[in-house]
Structure formats: C-alpha cells, structure tokens
N, C-alpha and C positions, 0 to 999 in steps of 0.2 A: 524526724528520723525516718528514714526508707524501712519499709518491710526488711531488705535488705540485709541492711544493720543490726533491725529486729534479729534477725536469724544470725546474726556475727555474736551478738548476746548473749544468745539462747547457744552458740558455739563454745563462747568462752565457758560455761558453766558446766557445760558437757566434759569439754578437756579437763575441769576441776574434776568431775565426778569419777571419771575415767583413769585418773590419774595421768596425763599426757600435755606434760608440759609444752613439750613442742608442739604440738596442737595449738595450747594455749600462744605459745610466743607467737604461730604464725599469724593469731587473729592481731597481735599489738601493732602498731605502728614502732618504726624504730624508738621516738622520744615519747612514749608511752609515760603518765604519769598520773599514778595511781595515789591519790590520799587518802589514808584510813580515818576511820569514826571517832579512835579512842577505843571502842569495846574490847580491843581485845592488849589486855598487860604486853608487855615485851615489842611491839611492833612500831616500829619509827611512824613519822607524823606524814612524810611521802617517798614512797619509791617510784625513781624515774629508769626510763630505758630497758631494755630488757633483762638487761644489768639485773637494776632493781628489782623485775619478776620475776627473777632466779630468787631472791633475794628475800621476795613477800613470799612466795611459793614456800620455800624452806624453812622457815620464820613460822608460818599458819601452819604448816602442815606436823610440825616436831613434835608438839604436843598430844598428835591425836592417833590413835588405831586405825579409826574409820575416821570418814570426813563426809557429809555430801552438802551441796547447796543448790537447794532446788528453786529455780525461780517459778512461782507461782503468779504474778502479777506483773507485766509490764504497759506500763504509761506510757507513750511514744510524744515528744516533741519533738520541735523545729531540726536542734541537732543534738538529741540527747534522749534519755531515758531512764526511769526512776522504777529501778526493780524491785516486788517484793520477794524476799528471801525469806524458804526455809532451812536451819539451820541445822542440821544435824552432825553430831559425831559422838565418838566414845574415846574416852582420852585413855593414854597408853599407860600402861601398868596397873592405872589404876580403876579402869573400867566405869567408869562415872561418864554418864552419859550427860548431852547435853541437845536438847530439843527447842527451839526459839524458832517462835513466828513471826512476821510481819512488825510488831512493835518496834524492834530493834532490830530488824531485817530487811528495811529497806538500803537499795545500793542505789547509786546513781551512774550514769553512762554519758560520755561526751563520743558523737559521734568522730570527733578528730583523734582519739587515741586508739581506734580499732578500725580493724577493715576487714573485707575478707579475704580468706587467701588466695594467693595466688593457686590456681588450676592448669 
C-alpha cells in the first residue's frame, strides 16, 4: 500500500472524528464494501456502496454522544492495511463510557475500496 493510501486511512478516520461524512464518502470508491467484526450488536455483517456508508455511519454512530477512533498503528502491505484502533466514546443518555485498545481494535483496509479525493 502507497504512502498515499496510508494518508486516505489516516483520512477516513479523521472525517469519523470530525463528524464529516462527506469527507468520509469522498475517501470511498463507489462499490465500497465494508465487513464488520461482529463487536458491535445491531450492525449487519457487510455494508456495500455509499449506500451502505450512509448506512454503517448511522447504525455506529446512534448509540453514542461522543465517538472517536483514533488509529494508533498502521501495518502497510501490498494492497492493504491492518489498523490499530483506539476506541473511544460515551454512549447517549446514558453516559457509560467506553475505552478499547488495540485487542479488539484492529481494522483492516483494502486498498481498492478507498482513494483519494478528487482535488
């Protein structure tokens, strides 16, 4: 994976933190196709197309006050990349925080479902 890429990564996570969806859409490729872990209850097994990242975005985000996902570690291969993630937020109403590192915080990246945006 290109430095590049590296920084399309390190983009997406920025538009999470920032709250800036479109941001985020512009880093997707149209057929973008995102599978979750399992860790988190309620969220389908994959969301495709931007569609879909409207989709996961709304889905992750409902539960929480705050949100952030900070990537602290990325691994670089061929066309990919295995992020570690910290996990932070405080869930709405009920103020219960929630802090996870690395164990359960790693993501993984294909460099064919991201790009960077268009300038």
């Amino acid at each position: 994976m290109s430095q590049e890429n590296v920084e399309v990564v390190r983009g997406v996570y920025r538009a999470w933190d920032d709250g800036d969806l479109d941001a985020l859409l512009a880093t997707c490729d149209p057929d973008v196709e995102l599978l979750t872990s399992g860790s988190f209850p309620d969220l389908a097994a994959v969301y495709r197309g931007h569609a879909g990242m409207r989709t996961f975005w709304d889905s992750m985000r409902a539960p929480w006050e705050s949100f952030r996902l900070d990537p602290e570690r990325i691994v670089e291969g061929e066309a990919c990349a295995v992020v570690a993630v910290h996990f932070r937020a405080r869930g709405k109403g009920s103020g219960v925080t929630a802090d996870l590192q690395h164990r359960g915080g790693w993501s993984s990246w294909m460099a064919r479902n991201f790009r960077a945006p268009h300038r």
